[in-house]
mmCIF file of the N, C-alpha and C atoms, coordinates in Angstrom:
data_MODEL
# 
_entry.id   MODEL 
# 
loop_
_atom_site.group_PDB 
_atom_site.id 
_atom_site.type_symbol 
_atom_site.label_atom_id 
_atom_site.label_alt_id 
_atom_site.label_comp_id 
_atom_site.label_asym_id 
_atom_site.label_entity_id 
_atom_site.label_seq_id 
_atom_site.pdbx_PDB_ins_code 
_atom_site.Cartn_x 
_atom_site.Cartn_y 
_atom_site.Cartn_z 
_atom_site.occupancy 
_atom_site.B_iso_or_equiv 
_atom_site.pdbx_formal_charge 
_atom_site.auth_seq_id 
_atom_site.auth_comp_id 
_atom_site.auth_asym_id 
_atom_site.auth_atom_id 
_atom_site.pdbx_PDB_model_num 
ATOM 1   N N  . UNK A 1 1  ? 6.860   5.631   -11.605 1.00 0.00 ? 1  UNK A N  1 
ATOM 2   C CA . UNK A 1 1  ? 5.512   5.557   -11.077 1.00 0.00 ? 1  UNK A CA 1 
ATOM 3   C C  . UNK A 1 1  ? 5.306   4.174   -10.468 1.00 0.00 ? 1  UNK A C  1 
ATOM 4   N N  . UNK A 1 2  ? 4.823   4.244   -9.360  1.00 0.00 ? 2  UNK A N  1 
ATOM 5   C CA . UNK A 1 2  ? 4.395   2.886   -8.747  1.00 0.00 ? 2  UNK A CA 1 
ATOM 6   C C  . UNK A 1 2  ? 3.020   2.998   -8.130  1.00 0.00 ? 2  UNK A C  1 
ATOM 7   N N  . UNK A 1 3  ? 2.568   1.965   -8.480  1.00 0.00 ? 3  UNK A N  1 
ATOM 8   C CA . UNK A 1 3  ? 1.214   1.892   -7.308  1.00 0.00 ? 3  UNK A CA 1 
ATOM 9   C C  . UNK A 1 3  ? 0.999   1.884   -5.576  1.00 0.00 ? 3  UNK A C  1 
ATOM 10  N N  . UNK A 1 4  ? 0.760   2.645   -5.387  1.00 0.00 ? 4  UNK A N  1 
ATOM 11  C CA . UNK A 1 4  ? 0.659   2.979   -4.074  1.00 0.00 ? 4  UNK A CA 1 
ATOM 12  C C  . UNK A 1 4  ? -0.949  2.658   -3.176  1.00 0.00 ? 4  UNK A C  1 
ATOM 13  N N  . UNK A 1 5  ? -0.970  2.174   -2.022  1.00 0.00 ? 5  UNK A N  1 
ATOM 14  C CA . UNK A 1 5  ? -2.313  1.429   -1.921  1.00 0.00 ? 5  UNK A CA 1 
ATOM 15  C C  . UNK A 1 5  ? -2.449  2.364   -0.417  1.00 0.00 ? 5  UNK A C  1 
ATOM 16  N N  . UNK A 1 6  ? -3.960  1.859   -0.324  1.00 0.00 ? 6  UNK A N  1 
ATOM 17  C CA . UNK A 1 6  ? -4.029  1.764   1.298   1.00 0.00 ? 6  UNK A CA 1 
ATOM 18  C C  . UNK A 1 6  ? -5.191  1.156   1.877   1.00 0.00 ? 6  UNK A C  1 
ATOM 19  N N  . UNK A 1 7  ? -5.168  0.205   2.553   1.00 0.00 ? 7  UNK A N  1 
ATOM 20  C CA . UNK A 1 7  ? -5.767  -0.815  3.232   1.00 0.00 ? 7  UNK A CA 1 
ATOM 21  C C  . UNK A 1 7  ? -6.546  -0.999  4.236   1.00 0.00 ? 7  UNK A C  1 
ATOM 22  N N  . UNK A 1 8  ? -7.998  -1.767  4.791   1.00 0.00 ? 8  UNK A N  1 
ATOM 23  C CA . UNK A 1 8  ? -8.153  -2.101  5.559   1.00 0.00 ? 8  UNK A CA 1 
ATOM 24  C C  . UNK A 1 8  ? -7.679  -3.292  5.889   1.00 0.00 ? 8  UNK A C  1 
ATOM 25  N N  . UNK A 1 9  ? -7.618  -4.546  5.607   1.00 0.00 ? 9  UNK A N  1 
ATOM 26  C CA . UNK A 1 9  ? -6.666  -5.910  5.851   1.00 0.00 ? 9  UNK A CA 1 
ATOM 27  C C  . UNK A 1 9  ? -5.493  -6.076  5.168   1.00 0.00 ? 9  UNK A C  1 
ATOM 28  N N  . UNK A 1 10 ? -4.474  -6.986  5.735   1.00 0.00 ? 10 UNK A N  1 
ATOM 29  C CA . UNK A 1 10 ? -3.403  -6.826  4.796   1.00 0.00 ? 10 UNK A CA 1 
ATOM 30  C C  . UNK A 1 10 ? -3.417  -7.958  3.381   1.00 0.00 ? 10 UNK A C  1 
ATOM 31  N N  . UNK A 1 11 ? -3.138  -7.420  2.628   1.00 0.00 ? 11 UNK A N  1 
ATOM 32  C CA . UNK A 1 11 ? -3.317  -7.649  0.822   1.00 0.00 ? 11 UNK A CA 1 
ATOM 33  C C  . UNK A 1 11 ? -2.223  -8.853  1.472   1.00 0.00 ? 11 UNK A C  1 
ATOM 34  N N  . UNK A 1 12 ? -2.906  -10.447 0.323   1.00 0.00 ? 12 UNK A N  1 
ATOM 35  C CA . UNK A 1 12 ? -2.173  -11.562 0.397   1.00 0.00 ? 12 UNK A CA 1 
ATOM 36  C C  . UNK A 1 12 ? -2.418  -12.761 1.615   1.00 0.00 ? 12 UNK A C  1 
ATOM 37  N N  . UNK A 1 13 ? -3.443  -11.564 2.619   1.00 0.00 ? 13 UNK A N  1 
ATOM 38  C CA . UNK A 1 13 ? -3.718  -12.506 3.756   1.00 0.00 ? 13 UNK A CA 1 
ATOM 39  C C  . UNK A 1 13 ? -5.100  -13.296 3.913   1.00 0.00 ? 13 UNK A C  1 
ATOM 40  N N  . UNK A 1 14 ? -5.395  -14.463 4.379   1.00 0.00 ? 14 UNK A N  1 
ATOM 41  C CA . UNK A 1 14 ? -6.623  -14.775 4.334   1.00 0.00 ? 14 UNK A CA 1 
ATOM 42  C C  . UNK A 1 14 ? -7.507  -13.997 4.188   1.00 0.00 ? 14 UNK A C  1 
ATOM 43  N N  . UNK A 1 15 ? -8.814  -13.719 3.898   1.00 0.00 ? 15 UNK A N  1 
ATOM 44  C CA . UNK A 1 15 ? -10.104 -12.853 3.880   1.00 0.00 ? 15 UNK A CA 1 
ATOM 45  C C  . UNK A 1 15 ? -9.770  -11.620 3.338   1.00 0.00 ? 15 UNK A C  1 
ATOM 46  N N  . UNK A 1 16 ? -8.496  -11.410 2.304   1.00 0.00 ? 16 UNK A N  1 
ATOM 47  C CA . UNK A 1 16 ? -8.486  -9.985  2.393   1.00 0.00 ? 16 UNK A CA 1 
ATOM 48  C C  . UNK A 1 16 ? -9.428  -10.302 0.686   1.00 0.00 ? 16 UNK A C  1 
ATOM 49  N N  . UNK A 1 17 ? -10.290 -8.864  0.134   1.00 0.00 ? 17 UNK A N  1 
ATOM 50  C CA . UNK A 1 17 ? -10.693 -9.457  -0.915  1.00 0.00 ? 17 UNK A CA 1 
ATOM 51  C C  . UNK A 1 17 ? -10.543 -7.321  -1.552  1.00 0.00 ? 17 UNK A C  1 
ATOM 52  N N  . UNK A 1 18 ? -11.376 -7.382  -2.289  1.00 0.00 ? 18 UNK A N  1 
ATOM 53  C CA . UNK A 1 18 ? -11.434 -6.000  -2.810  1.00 0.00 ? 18 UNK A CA 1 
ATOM 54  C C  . UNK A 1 18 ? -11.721 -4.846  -2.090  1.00 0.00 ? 18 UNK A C  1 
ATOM 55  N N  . UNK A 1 19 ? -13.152 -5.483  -1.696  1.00 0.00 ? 19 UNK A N  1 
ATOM 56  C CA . UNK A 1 19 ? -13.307 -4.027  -0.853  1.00 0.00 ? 19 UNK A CA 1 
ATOM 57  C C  . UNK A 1 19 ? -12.728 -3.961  0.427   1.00 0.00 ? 19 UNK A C  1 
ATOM 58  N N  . UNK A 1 20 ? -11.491 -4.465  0.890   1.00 0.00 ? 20 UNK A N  1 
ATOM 59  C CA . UNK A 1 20 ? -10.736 -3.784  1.752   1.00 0.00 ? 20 UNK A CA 1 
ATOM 60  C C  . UNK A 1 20 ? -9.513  -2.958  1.368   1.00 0.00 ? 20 UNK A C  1 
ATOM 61  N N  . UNK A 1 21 ? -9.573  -2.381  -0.068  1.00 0.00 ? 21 UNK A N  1 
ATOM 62  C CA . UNK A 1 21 ? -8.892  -1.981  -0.931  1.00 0.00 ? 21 UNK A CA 1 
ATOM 63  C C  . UNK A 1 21 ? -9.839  -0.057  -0.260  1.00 0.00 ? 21 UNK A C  1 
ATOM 64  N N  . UNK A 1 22 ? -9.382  0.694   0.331   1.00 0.00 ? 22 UNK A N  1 
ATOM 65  C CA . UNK A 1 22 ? -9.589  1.989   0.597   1.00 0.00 ? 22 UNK A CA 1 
ATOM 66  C C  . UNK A 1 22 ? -8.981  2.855   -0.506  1.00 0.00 ? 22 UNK A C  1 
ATOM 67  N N  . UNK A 1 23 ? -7.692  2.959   -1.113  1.00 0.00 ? 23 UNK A N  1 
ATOM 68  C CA . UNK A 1 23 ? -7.551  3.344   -2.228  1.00 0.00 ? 23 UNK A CA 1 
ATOM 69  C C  . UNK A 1 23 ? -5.921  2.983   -3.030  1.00 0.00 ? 23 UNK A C  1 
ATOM 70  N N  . UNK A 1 24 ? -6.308  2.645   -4.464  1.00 0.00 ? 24 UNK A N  1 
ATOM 71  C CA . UNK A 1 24 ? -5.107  2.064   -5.077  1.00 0.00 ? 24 UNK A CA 1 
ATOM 72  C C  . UNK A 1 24 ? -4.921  2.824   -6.211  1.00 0.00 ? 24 UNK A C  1 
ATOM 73  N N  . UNK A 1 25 ? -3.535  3.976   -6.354  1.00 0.00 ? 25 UNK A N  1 
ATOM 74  C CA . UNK A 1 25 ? -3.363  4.796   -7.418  1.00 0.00 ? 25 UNK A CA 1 
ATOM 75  C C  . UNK A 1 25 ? -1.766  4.654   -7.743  1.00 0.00 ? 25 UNK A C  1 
ATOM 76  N N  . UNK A 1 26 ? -1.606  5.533   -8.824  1.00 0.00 ? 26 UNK A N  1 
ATOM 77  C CA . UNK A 1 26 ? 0.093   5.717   -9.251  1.00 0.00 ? 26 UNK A CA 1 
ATOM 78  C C  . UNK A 1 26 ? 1.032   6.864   -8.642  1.00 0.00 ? 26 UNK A C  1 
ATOM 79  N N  . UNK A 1 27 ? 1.361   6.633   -8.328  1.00 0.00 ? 27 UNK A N  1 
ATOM 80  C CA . UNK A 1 27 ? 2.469   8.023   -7.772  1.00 0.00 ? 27 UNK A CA 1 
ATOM 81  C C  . UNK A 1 27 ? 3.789   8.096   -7.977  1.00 0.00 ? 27 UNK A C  1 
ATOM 82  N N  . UNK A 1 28 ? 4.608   9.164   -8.367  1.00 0.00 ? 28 UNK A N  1 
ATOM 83  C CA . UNK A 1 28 ? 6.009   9.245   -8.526  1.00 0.00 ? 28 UNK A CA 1 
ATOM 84  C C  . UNK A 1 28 ? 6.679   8.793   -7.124  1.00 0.00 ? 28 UNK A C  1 
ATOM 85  N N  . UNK A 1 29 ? 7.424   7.719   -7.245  1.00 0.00 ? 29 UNK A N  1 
ATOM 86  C CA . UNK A 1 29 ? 8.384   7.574   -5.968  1.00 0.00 ? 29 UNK A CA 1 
ATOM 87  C C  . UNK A 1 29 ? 9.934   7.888   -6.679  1.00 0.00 ? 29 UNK A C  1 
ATOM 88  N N  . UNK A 1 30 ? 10.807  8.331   -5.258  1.00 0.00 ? 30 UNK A N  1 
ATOM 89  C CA . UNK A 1 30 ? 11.917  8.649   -5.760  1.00 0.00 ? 30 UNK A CA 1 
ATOM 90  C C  . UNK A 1 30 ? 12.679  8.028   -4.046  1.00 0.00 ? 30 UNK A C  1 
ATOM 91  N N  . UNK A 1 31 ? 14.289  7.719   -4.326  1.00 0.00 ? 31 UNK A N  1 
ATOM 92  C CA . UNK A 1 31 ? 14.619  7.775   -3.500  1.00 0.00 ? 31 UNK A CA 1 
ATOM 93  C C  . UNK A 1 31 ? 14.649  8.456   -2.352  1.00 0.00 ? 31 UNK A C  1 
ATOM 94  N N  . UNK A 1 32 ? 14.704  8.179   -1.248  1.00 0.00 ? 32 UNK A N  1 
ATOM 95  C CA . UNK A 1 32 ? 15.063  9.495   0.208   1.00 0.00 ? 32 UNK A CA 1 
ATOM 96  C C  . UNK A 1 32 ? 13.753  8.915   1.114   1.00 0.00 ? 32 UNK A C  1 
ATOM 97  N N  . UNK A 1 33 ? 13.911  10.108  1.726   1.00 0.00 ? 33 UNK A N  1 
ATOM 98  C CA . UNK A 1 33 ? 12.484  9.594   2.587   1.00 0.00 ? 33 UNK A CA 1 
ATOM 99  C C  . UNK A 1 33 ? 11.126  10.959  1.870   1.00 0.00 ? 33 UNK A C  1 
ATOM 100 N N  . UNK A 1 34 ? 10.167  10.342  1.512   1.00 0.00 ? 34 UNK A N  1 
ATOM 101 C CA . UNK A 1 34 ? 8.869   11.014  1.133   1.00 0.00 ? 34 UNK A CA 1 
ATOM 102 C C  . UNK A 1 34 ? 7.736   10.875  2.124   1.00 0.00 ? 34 UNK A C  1 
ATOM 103 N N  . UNK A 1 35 ? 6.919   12.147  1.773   1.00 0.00 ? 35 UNK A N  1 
ATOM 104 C CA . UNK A 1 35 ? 5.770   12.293  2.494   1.00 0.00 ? 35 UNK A CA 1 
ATOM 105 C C  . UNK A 1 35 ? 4.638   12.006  1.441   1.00 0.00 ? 35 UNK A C  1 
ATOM 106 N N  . UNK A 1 36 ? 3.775   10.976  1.744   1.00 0.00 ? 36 UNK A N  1 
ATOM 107 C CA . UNK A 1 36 ? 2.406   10.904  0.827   1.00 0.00 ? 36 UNK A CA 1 
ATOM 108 C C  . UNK A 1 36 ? 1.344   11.267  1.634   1.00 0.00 ? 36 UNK A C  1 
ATOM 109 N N  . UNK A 1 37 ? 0.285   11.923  1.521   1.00 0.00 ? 37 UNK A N  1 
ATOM 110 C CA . UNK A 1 37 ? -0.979  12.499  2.231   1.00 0.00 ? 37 UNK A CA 1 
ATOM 111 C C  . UNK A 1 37 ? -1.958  11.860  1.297   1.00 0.00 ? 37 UNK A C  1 
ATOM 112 N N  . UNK A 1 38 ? -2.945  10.956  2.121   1.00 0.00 ? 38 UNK A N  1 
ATOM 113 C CA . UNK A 1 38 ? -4.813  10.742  1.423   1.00 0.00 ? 38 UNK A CA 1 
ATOM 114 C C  . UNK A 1 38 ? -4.988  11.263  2.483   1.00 0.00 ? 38 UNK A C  1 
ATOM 115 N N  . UNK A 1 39 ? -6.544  11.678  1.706   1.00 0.00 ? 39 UNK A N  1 
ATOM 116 C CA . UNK A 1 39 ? -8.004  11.642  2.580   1.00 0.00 ? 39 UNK A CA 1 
ATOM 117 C C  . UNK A 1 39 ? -8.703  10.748  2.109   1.00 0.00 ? 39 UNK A C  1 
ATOM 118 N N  . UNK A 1 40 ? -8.857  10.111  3.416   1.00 0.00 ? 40 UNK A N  1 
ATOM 119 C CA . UNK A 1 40 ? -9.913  8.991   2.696   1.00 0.00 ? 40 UNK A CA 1 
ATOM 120 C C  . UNK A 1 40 ? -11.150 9.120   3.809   1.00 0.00 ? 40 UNK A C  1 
ATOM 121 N N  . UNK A 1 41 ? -12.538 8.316   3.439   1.00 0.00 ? 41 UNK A N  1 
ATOM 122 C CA . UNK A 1 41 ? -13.868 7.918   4.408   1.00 0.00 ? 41 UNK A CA 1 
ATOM 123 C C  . UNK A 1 41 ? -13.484 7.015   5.146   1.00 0.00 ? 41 UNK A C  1 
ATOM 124 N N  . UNK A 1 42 ? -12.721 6.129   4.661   1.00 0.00 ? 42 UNK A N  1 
ATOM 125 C CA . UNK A 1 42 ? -12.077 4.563   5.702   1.00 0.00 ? 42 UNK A CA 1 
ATOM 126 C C  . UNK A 1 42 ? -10.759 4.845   6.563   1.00 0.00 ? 42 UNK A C  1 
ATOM 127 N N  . UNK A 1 43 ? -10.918 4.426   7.595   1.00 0.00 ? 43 UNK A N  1 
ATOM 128 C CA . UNK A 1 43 ? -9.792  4.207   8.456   1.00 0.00 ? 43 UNK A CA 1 
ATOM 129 C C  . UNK A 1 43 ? -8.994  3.149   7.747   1.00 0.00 ? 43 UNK A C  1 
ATOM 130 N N  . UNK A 1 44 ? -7.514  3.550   7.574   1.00 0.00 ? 44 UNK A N  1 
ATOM 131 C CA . UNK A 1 44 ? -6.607  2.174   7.277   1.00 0.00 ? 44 UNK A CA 1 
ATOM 132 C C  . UNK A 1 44 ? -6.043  1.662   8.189   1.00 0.00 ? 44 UNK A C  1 
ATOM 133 N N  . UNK A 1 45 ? -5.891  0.497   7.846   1.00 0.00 ? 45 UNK A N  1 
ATOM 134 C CA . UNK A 1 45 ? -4.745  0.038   9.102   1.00 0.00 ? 45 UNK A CA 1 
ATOM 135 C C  . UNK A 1 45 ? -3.911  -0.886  7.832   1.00 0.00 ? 45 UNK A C  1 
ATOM 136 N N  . UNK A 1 46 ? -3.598  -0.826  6.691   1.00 0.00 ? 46 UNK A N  1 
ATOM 137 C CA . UNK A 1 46 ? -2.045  -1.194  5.719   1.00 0.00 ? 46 UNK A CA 1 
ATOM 138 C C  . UNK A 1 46 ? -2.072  -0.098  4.745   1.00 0.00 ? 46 UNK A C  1 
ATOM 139 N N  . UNK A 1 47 ? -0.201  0.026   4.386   1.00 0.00 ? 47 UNK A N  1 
ATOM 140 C CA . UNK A 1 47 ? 0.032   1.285   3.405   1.00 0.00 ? 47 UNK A CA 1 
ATOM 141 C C  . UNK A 1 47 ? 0.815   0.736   2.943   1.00 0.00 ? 47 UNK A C  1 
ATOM 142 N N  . UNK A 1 48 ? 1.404   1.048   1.567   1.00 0.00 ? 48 UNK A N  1 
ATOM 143 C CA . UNK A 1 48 ? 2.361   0.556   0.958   1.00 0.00 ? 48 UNK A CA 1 
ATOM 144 C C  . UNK A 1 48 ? 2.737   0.487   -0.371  1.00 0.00 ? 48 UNK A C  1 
ATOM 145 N N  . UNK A 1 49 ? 3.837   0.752   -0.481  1.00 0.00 ? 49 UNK A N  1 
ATOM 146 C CA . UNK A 1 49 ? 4.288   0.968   -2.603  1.00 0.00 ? 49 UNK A CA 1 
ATOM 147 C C  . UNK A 1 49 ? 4.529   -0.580  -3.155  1.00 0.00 ? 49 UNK A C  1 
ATOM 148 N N  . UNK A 1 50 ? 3.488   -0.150  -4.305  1.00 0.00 ? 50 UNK A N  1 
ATOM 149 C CA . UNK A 1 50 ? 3.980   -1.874  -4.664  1.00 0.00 ? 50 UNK A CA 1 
ATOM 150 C C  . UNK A 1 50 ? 3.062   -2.916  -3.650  1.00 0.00 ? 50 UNK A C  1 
ATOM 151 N N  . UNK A 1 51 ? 2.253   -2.623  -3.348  1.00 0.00 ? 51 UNK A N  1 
ATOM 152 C CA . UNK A 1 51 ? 1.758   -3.551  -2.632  1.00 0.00 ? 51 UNK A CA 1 
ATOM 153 C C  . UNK A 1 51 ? 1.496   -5.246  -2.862  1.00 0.00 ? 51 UNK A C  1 
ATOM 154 N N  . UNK A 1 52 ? 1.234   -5.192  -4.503  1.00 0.00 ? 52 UNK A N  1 
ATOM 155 C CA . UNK A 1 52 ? 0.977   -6.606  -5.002  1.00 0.00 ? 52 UNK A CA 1 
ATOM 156 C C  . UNK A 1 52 ? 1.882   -6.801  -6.131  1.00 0.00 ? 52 UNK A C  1 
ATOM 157 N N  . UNK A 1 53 ? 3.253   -6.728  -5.077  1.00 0.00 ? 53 UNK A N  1 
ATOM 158 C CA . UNK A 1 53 ? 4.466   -7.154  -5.758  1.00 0.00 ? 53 UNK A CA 1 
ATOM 159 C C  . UNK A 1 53 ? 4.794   -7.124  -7.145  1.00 0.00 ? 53 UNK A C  1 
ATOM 160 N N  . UNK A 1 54 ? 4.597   -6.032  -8.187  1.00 0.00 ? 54 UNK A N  1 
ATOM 161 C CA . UNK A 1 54 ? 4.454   -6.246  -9.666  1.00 0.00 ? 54 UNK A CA 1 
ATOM 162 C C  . UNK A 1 54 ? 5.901   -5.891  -10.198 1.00 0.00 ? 54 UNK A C  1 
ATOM 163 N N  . UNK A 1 55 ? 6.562   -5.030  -8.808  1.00 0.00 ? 55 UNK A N  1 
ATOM 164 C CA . UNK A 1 55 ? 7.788   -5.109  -9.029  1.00 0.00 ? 55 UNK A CA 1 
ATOM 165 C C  . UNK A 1 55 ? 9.070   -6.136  -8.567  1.00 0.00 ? 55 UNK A C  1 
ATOM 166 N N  . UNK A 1 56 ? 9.801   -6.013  -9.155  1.00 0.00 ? 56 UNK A N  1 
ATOM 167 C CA . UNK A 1 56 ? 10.926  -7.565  -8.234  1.00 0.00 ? 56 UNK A CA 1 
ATOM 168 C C  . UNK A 1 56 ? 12.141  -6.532  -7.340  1.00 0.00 ? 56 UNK A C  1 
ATOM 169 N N  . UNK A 1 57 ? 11.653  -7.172  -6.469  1.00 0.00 ? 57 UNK A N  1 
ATOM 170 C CA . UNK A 1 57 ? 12.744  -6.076  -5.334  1.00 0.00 ? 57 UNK A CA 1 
ATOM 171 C C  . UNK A 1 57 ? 13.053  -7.411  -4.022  1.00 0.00 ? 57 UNK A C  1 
ATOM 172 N N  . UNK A 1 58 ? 14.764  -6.944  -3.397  1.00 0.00 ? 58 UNK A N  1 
ATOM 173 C CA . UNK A 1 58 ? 14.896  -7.769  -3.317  1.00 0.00 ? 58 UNK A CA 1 
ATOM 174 C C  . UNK A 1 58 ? 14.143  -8.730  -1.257  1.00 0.00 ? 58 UNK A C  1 
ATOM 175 N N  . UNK A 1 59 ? 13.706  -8.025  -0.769  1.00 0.00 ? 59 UNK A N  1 
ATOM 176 C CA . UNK A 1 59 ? 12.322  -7.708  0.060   1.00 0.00 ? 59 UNK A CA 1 
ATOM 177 C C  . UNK A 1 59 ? 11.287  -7.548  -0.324  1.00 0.00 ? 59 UNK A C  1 
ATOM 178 N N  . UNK A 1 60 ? 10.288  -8.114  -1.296  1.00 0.00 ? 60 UNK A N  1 
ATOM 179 C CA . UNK A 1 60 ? 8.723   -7.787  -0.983  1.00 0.00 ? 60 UNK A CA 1 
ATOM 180 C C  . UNK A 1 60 ? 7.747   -7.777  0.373   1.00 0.00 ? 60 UNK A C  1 
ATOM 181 N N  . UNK A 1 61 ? 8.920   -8.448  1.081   1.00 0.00 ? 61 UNK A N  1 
ATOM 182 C CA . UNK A 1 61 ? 7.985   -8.617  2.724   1.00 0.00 ? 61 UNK A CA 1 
ATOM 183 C C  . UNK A 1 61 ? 7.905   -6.770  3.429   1.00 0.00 ? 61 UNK A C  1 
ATOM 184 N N  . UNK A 1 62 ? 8.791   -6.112  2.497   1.00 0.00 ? 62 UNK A N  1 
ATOM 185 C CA . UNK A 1 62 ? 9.128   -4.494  3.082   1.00 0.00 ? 62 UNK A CA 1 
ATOM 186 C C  . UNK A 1 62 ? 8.009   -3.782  2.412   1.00 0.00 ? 62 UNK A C  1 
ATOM 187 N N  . UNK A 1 63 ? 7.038   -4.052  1.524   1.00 0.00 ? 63 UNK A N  1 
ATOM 188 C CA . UNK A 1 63 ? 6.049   -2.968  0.750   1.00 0.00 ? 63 UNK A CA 1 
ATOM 189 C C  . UNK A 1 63 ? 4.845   -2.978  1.246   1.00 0.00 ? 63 UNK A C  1 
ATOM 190 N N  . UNK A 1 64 ? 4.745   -3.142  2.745   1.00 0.00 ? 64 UNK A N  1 
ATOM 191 C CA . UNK A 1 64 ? 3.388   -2.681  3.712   1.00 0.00 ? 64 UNK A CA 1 
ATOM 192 C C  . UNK A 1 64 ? 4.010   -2.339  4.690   1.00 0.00 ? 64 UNK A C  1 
ATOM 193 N N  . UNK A 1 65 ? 3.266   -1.329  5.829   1.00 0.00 ? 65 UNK A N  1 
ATOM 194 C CA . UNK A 1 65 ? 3.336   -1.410  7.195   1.00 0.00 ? 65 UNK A CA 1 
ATOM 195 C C  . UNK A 1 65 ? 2.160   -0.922  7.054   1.00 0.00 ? 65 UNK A C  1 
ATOM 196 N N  . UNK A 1 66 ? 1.956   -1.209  8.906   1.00 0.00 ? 66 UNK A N  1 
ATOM 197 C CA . UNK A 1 66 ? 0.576   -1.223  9.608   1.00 0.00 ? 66 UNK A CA 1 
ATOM 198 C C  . UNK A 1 66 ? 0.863   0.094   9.974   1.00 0.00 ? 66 UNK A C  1 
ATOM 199 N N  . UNK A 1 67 ? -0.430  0.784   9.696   1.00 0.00 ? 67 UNK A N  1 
ATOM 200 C CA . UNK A 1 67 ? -0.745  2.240   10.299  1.00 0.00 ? 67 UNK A CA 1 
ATOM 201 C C  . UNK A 1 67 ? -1.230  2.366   11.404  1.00 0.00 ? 67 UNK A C  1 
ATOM 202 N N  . UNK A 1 68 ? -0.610  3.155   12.140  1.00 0.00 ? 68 UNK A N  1 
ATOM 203 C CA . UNK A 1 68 ? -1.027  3.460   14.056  1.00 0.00 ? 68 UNK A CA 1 
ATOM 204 C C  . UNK A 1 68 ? -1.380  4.798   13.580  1.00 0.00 ? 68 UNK A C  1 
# 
């Protein structure tokens, strides 16, 4: 289980604070490539497992991208 987020600013960057937190839960990740689906009220523009690094991996710069 990892925490899985999704964002209006990116987490770690100036001005980002809580409520640009759209939604932060647990989800089974497994290797391969996966599909995750929200509905959310907010438009995101960051997604990402692990977002506030609680795990040690050896890239943390890899646990966001920007949503188009």
């Amino acid at each position: 289980m990892f925490d899985v987020g999704i964002f209006t600013a990116e987490p770690g960057k100036a001005g980002f604070d809580e409520a640009d937190v759209v939604l932060l839960e647990r989800r089974p990740i497994r290797s391969g490539v996966q599909t995750l689906r929200f509905i959310t009220t907010r438009e995101p523009a960051f997604a990402g497992v692990d977002p506030y690094n609680k795990w040690i991996d050896r890239d943390s710069n890899d646990n966001l991208r920007a949503v188009s």
